[in-house]
C-alpha positions in Angstrom: 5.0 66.6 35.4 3.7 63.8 37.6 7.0 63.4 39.1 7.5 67.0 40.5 4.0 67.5 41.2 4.2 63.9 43.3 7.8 65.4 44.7 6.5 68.5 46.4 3.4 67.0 47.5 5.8 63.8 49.3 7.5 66.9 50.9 4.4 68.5 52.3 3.1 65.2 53.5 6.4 64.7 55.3 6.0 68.2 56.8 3.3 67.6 58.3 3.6 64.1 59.3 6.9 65.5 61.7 6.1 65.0 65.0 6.8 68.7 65.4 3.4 70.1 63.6 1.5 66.4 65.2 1.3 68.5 68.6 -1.6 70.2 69.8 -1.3 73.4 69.1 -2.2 75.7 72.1 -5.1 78.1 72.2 -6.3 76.9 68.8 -9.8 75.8 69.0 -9.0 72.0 67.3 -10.5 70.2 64.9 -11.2 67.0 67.1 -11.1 67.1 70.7 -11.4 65.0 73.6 -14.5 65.7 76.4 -13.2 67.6 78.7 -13.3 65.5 81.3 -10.1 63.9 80.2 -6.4 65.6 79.7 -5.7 66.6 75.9 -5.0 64.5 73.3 -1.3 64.4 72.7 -1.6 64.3 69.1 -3.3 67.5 66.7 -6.0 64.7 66.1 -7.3 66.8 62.9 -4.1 66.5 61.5 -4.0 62.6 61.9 -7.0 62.3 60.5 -5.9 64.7 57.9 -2.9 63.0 56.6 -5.0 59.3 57.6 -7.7 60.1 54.7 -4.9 61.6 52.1 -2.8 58.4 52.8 -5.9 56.1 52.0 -7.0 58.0 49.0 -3.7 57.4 47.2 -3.0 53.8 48.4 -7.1 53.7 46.9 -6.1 55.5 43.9 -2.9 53.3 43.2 -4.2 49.7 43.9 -7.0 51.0 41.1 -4.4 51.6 38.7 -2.8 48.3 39.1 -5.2 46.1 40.1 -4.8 45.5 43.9 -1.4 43.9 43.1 0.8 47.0 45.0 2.3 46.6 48.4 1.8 49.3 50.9 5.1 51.4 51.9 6.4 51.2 55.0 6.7 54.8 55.3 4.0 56.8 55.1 6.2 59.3 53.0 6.8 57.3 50.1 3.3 56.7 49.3 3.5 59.1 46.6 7.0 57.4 45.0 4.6 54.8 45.0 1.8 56.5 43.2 4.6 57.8 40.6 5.7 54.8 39.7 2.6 53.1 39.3 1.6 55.8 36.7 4.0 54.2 34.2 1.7 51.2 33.6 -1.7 53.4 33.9 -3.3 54.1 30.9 -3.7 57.8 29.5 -7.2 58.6 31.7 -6.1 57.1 34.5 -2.5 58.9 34.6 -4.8 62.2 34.5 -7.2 61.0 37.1 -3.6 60.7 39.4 -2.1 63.8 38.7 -5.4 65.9 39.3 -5.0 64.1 42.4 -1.5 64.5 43.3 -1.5 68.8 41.9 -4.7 68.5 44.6 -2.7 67.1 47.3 0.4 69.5 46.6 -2.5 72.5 47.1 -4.1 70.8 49.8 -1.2 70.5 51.9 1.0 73.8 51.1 -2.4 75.7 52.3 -2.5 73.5 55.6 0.6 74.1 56.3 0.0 77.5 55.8 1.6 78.8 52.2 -1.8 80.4 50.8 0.6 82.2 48.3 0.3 78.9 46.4 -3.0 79.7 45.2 -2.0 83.0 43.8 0.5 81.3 41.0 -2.5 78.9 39.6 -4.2 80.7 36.9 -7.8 81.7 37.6 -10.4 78.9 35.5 -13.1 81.6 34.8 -10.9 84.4 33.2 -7.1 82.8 32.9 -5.7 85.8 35.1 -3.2 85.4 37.8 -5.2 87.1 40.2 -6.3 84.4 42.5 -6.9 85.3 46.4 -7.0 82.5 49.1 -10.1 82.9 51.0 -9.7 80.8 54.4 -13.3 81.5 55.7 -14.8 79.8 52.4 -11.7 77.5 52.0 -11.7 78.3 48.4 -9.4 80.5 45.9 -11.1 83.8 45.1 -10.6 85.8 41.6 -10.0 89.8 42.3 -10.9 90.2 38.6 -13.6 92.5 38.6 -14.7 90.7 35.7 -14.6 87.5 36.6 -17.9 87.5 38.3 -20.9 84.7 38.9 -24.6 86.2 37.4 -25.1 87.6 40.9 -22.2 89.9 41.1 -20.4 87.5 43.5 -16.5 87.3 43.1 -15.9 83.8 41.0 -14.7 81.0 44.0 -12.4 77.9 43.0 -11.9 74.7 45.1 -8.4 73.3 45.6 -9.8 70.5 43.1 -10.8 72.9 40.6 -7.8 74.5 40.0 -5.9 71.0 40.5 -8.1 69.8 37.0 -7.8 73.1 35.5 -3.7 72.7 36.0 -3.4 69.1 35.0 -5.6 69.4 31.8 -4.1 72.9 30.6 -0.5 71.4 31.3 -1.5 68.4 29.1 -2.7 70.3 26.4 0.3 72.5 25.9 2.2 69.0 26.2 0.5 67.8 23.5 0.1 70.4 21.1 4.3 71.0 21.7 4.6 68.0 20.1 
């Protein structure tokens, strides 16, 4: 699981790391901009710091895994071959911990790069439907069950993280009761 969950997220990361989707996108209001005093940046400076922070969280993640003793990749890509292979020596809680993190980072970056139809194949944690909604105004996965509903009324509301977890755990579960 760890290693097609790391795959697709590599891939994403790579997609968005292409100097294509680095430009500024025009008549976008940006995440991070420059005064206006001086010409535009002539990077998407969100999406640096974007990728920046995901980058650091796995080279965190990994060096906790394995004690410090991992060296860095020298593409930014393979930082999640990295990850992969340093979940061979982790013990059971840790290897969870990483692939909560890498299902999160797949999520993460399919709906940055704009495939919200991701989010509608993860089963819903409240009522185990498939009837997840992406809702980019809250930046979380909505249920359209009308049953699956907070004590208010309000529509139940998943963070990327959330269904990441419920993923990981449910998929480890089934592994272990397969055997």
């Amino acid at each position: 699981m760890g290693q097609d969950i790391a795959g697709a997220a590599a891939k994403a990361f790579r997609l968005l790391n292409s100097p294509e989707l680095r430009q500024p996108a025009r008549g976008i209001p940006a995440e991070r901009r420059s005064p206006s005093t001086t010409p535009q940046a002539p990077l998407d400076l969100g999406l640096v710091d974007y990728l920046d922070r995901h980058y650091d969280e796995v080279i965190t993640h990994t060096r906790a895994m394995t004690d410090g003793n991992i060296p860095v990749p020298r593409q930014r890509d393979d930082v999640y071959e990295m990850c992969t292979e340093a979940l061979g020596n982790a013990d059971q809680a840790q290897r969870l911990q990483a692939q909560v993190m890498l299902e999160r980072h797949r999520l993460e970056h399919a709906v940055r790069l704009g495939d919200v139809n991701v989010v509608c194949k993860e089963f819903c944690p409240g009522c185990g439907c498939l009837g997840l909604m992406w809702a980019p105004a809250a930046q979380r996965a909505r249920c359209t069950n009308k049953r699956c509903r907070t004590p208010d009324g309000v529509a139940s509301n998943w963070t990327l993280a959330r269904l990441a977890a419920q993923k990981v755990h449910q998929t480890e579960k089934w592994r272990r009761n397969a055997t």
